[in-house]
C-alpha positions, 0 to 999 in steps of 0.5 A, a space after each residue: 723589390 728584394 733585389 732592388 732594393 740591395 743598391 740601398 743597403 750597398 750605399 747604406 752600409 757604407 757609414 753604418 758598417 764603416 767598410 769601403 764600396 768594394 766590402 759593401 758589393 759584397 751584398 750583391 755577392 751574398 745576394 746572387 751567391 744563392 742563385 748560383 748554389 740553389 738553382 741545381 738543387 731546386 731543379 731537382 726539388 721540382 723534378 720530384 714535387 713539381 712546379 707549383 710545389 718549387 714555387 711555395 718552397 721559394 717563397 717560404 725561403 724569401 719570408 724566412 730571409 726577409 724575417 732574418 733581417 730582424 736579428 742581423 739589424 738588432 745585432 749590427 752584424 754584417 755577417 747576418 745580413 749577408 745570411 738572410 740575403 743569402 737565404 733570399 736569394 736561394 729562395 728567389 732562385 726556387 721562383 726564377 727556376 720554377 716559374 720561368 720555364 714554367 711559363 714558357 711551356 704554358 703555351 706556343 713554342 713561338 711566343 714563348 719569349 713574348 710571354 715570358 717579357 709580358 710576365 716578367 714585366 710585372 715585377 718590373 713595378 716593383 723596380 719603381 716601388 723600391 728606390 721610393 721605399 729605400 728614400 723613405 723608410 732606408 735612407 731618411 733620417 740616417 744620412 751623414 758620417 754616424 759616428 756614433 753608435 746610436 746613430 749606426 745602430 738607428 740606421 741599422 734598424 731602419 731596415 727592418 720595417 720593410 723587410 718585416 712587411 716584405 715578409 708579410 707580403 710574399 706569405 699571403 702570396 704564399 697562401 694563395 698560391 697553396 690555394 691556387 689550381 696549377 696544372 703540370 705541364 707534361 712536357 716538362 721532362 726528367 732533370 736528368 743531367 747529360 753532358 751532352 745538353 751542352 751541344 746545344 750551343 745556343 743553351 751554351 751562349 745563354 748561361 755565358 751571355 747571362 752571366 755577364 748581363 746579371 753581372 752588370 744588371 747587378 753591379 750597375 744597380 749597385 752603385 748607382 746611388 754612389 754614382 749620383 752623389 758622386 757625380 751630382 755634389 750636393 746630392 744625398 743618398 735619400 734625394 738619390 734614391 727617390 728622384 734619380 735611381 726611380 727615373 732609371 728603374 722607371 725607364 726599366 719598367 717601361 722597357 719592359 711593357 714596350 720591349 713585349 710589344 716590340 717582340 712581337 713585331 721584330 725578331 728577338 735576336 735582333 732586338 736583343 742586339 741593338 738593345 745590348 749595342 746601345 747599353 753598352 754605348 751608354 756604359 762608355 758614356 757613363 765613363 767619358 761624360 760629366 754632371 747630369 749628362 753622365 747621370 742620365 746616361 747611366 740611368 739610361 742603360 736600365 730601358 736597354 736592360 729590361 727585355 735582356 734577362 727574360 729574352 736571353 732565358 727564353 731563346 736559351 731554352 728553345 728546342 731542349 724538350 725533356 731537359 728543359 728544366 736542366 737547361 732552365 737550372 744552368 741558365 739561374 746559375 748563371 746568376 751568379 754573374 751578379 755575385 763576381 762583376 759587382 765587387 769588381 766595379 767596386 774595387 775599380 770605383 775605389 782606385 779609379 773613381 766611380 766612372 771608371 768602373 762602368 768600363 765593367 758593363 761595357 764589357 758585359 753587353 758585349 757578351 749580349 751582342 754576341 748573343 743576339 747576333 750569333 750565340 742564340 742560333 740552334 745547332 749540334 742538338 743532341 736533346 732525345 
């Protein structure tokens, strides 16, 4: 729900903070700026505490972040709110450190990816939740220019009612993970850095491959809600949110659960080669297509996303034994694709238009066909 919801504040502070799309990408920034700079550190939190103790540090952070909204709103500062999402974001980097590979050392080697899909599936429905939260509790209310500043500062608080209750909803799940038996995986291995881990060419084509793909994950989810409106006249962000971008989110999902059940039938490279062929043909439609027919497109990409993150992490991480955790860390990283592509999309729908900027993507997805294709292929491993 976090990082769904960051489309909505992009469009959201827009009129309240009066700063162009380009200066509003900059959530995103803040948002995955976290990852890149927490994912190094939180492998090393877990090499000495563990795996379970990881996850309840991440998740304490994500309560302190979604509680830092509070005084970000009451102020109406831009800056803070940069400051708790950044404070989200490093703790969900503590959760995609410790918890990705954990599960995919929690059984067979084989399925790994399949597990990792299944898995990751559910936070899928989340994607389905948020746009409708954005609609109701964000965008409702608060649309128009806001010239005034009760209007800007009404609109300011309208966040805080679902990040207050966020807050809420990640501390009981704090509490029952603190409760929760968690065994150790044994085999996990020492975070120990070596060079040499990036022989491992199919790890190396992982952390560039992913780059790209949260880079357009993050800026395709970003300015969605700026691309209907645009495209669709007439259309408010409210109506936006809860009837177009919940189609994409929704396609997203259902990818999910689908992709799993094709994972286990077709071999996930080739999967994740056909899947990026046709989200990147789809950005290029975003691009030449018009009304509803470009809409569509667009919303589209986001069933082709869904299997690309957990497959391209876990055939990255194949075959690394004792650095898996190493090599788990440079791949969240890698994350910060999603803080440099967005604000690029941005500036490019500001001089170009809006459909412009899904040139951007396209590009990306290219970097996931590559990965499919040939990147993801096991070679000079020097993993002792």
């Amino acid at each position: 729900i976090a990082a769904n919801l960051n489309g909505a504040l992009i469009a959201h502070f827009q009129p309240v903070f009066r700063i162009g799309r380009a200066q509003a990408m900059l959530v995103e920034t803040a948002f995955y700026l976290g990852y890149f700079l927490i994912a190094m550190p939180a492998g090393f939190f877990m090499e000495r505490s563990g795996y379970k103790k990881g996850i309840l540090f991440g998740l304490g952070l994500v309560v302190v972040g979604a509680l830092f909204f509070i005084p970000a709103a009451t102020t109406l500062t831009f800056g803070l709110f940069m400051v708790a999402l950044f404070i989200m974001a490093s703790g969900m980097a503590f959760l995609e450190t410790a918890a990705n590979p954990y599960v995919t050392v929690l059984g067979p080697s084989e399925s790994a990816v399949t597990r990792l899909n299944f898995t990751q599936s559910f936070n899928g429905l989340a994607h389905i939740v948020g746009p409708w939260i954005a609609g109701q509790f964000i965008f409702a209310g608060n649309e128009g220019t806001m010239e005034s500043m009760e209007e800007r500062q009404q609109a300011a608080h309208a966040v805080i009612g679902p990040y207050a209750a966020m807050a809420v909803g990640v501390l009981v799940i704090l509490v029952l993970f603190a409760l929760s038996r968690m065994p150790e995986p044994a085999s996990s291995g020492k975070l120990i850095f070596n060079r040499r881990i990036f022989a491992n060419r199919h790890l190396t084509w992982a952390i560039i491959a992913q780059l790209f793909y949260v880079g357009a994950q993050a800026g395709i989810w970003g300015i969605t809600i700026n691309y209907v409106t645009e495209l669709l006249p007439g259309m408010t962000r409210e109506a936006a949110s809860k009837q177009y971008l919940v189609i994409g989110t929704t396609l997203f999902v259902v990818g999910r659960f689908l992709g799993t059940w094709l994972l286990s039938r077709f071999k996930a490279p080739n999967l994740l080669l056909v899947y990026g062929v046709i989200a990147c043909l789809l950005s290029l439609a975003g691009v030449a297509a018009q009304g509803h027919a470009a809409v569509y497109a667009v919303l589209s990409i986001n069933f082709f996303m869904s299997i690309m993150f957990p497959t391209i992490f876990a055939l990255g991480v194949r075959n690394l034994g004792e650095e898996t955790k190493l090599g788990s860390s440079f791949i969240i990283m890698s994350i910060v694709g999603g803080a440099i592509v967005p604000p690029v999309m941005g500036w490019i729908s500001e001089q170009h238009g809006v459909q412009a900027s899904f040139v951007v993507p396209a590009v990306c997805f290219l970097f996931v066909v590559f990965y499919g294709w040939s990147g993801h292929r096991l070679g000079n491993h020097l993993s002792k």
